[in-house]
C-alpha positions as a LaTeX table, in Angstrom:
\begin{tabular}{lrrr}
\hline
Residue & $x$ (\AA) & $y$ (\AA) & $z$ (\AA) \\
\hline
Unk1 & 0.00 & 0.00 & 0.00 \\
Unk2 & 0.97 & 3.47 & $-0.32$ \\
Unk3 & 0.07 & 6.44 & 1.46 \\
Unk4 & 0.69 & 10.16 & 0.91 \\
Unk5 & 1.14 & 12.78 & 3.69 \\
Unk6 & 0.03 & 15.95 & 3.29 \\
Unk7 & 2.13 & 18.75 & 4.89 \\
Unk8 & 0.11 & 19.21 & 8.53 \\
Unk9 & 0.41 & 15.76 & 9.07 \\
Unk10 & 4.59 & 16.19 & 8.62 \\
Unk11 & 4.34 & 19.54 & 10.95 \\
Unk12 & 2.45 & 17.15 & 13.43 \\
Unk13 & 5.15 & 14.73 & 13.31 \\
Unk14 & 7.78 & 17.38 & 13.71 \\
Unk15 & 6.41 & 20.23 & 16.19 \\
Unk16 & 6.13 & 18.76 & 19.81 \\
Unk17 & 3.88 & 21.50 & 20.71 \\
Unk18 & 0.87 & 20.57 & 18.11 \\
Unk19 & $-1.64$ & 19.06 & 19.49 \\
Unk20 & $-1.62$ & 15.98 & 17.22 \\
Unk21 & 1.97 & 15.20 & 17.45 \\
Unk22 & 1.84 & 12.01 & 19.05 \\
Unk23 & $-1.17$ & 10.92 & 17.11 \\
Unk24 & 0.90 & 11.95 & 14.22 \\
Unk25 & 3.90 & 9.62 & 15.35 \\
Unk26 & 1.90 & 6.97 & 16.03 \\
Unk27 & 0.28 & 6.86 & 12.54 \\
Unk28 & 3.74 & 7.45 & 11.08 \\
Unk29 & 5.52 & 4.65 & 12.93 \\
Unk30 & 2.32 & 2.48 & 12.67 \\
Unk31 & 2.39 & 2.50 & 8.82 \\
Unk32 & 6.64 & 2.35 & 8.54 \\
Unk33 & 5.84 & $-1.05$ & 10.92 \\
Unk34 & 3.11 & $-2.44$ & 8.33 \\
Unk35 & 5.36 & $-1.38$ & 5.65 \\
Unk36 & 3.16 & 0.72 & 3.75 \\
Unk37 & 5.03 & 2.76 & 1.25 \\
Unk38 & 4.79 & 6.89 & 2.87 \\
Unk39 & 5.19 & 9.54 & 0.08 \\
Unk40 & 5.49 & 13.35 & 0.57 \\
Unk41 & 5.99 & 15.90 & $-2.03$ \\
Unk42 & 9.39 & 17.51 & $-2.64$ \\
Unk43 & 7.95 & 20.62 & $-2.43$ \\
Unk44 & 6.85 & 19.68 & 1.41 \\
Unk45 & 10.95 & 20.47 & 2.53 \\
Unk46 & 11.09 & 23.78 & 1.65 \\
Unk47 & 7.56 & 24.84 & 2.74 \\
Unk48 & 8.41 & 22.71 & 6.37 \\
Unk49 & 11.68 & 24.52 & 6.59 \\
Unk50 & 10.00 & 28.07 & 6.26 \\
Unk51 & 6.65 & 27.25 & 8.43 \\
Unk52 & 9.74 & 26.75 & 11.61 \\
Unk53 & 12.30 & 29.50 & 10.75 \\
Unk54 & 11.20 & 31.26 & 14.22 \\
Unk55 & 12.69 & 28.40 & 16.18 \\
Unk56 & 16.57 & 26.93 & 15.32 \\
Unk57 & 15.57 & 23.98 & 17.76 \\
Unk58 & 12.65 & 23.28 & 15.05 \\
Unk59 & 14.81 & 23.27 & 12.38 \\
Unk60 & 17.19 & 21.17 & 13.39 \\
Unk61 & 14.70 & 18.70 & 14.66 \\
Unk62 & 13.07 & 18.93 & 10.82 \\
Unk63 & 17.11 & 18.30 & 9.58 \\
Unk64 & 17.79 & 15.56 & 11.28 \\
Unk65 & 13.84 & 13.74 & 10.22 \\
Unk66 & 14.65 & 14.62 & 7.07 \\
Unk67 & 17.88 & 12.87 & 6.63 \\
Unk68 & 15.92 & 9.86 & 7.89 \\
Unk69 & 12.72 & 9.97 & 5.81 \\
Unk70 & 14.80 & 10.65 & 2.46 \\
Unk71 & 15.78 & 7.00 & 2.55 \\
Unk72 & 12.79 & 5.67 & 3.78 \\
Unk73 & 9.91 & 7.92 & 2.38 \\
Unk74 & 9.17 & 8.36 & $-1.19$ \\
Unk75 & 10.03 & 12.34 & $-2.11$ \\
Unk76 & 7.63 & 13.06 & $-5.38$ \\
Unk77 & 8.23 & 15.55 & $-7.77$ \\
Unk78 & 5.05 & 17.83 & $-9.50$ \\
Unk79 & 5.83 & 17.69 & $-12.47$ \\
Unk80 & 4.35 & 20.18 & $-15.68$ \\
Unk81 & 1.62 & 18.16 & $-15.69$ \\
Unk82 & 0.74 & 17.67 & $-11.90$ \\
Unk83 & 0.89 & 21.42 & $-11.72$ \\
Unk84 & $-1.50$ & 21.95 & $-14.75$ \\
Unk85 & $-3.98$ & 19.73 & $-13.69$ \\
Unk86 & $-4.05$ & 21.43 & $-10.06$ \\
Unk87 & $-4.28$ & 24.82 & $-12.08$ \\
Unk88 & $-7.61$ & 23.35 & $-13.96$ \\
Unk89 & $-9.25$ & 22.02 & $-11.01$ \\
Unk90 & $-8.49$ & 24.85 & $-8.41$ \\
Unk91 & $-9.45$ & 27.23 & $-11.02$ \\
Unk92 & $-12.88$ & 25.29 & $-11.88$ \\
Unk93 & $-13.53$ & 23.84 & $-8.09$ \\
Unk94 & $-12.46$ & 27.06 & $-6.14$ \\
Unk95 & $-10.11$ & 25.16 & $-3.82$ \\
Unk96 & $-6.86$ & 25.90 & $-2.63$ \\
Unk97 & $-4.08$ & 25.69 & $-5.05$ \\
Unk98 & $-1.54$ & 23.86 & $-2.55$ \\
Unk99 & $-4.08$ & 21.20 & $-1.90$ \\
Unk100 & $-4.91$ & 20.49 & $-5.20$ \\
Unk101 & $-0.87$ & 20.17 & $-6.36$ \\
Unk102 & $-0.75$ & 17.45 & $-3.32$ \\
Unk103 & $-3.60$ & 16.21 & $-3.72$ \\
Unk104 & $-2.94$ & 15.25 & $-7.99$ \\
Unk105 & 0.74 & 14.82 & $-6.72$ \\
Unk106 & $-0.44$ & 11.67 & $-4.53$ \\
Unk107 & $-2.91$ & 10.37 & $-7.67$ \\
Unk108 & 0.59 & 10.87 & $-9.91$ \\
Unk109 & 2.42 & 8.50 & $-7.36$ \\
Unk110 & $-0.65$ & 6.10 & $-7.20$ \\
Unk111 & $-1.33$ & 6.33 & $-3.49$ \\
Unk112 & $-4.11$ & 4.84 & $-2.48$ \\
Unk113 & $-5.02$ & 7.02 & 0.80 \\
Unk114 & $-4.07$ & 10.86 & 1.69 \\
Unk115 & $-3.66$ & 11.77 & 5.10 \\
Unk116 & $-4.76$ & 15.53 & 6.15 \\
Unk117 & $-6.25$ & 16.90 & 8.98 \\
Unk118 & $-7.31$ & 19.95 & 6.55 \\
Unk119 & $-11.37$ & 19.47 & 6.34 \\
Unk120 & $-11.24$ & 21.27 & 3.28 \\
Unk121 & $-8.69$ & 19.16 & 1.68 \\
Unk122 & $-9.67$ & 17.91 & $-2.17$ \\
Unk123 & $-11.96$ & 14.54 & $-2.12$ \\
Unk124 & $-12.45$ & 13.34 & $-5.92$ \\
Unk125 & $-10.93$ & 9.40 & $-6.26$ \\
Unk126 & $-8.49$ & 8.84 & $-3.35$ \\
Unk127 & $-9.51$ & 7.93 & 0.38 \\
Unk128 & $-8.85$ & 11.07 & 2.32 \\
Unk129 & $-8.56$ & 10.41 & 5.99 \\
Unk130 & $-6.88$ & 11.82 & 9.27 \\
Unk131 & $-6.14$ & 10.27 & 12.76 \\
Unk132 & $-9.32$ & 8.33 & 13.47 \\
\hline
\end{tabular}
């Protein structure tokens, strides 16, 4: 199986002081145990790094994560594509443009499940679920 993480479920993982961190950890280390394949988008480093530039602690927490998750995560590119097709339905659906390029970056990968805790996160083919 594989499963793509959208970017709140990352900053839950990383940032002890969310209120779904451990439910975050425990879905992470609950799906690396089952060995279900996790996928983020490259595009999720950068935007991580910036979201905890007000705390070096943060940032070196993210570092070290990521060193880890780069060789056991999949990291998936957009693409021309990806990005065109997140264009067309933000433009035609009204929905948020970073969504939609991680949403139709997860259908590009094949995942079979998104995890978000963002209510308002795109639901057209794959399961979209959160903690429970």
């Amino acid at each position: 199986m594989k499963v793509f993480f959208d970017l709140n479920i990352i900053i839950d993982i990383i940032d002890t002081d969310r209120a779904n961190n451990q439910k975050a950890i425990a879905l992470m280390q609950n799906l690396m145990r089952n060995g279900t394949d996790i996928v983020i988008s490259e595009d999720s480093i950068s935007t991580l790094y910036y979201n905890l530039r007000h705390s070096k602690q943060k940032q070196l927490i993210l570092l070290d994560f990521l060193e880890v998750i780069t060789q056991k995560w999949q990291l998936a590119s957009f693409g021309v594509e990806t990005i065109k097709k997140a264009i067309k339905y933000s433009k035609n659906s009204n929905a948020d443009l970073e969504d939609a390029l991680q949403y139709f970056c997860a259908d590009k990968e094949g995942c079979e499940v998104i995890y978000t805790c963002d209510k308002n996160f795109p639901k057209i083919a794959i399961a979209v679920k959160n903690y429970d």
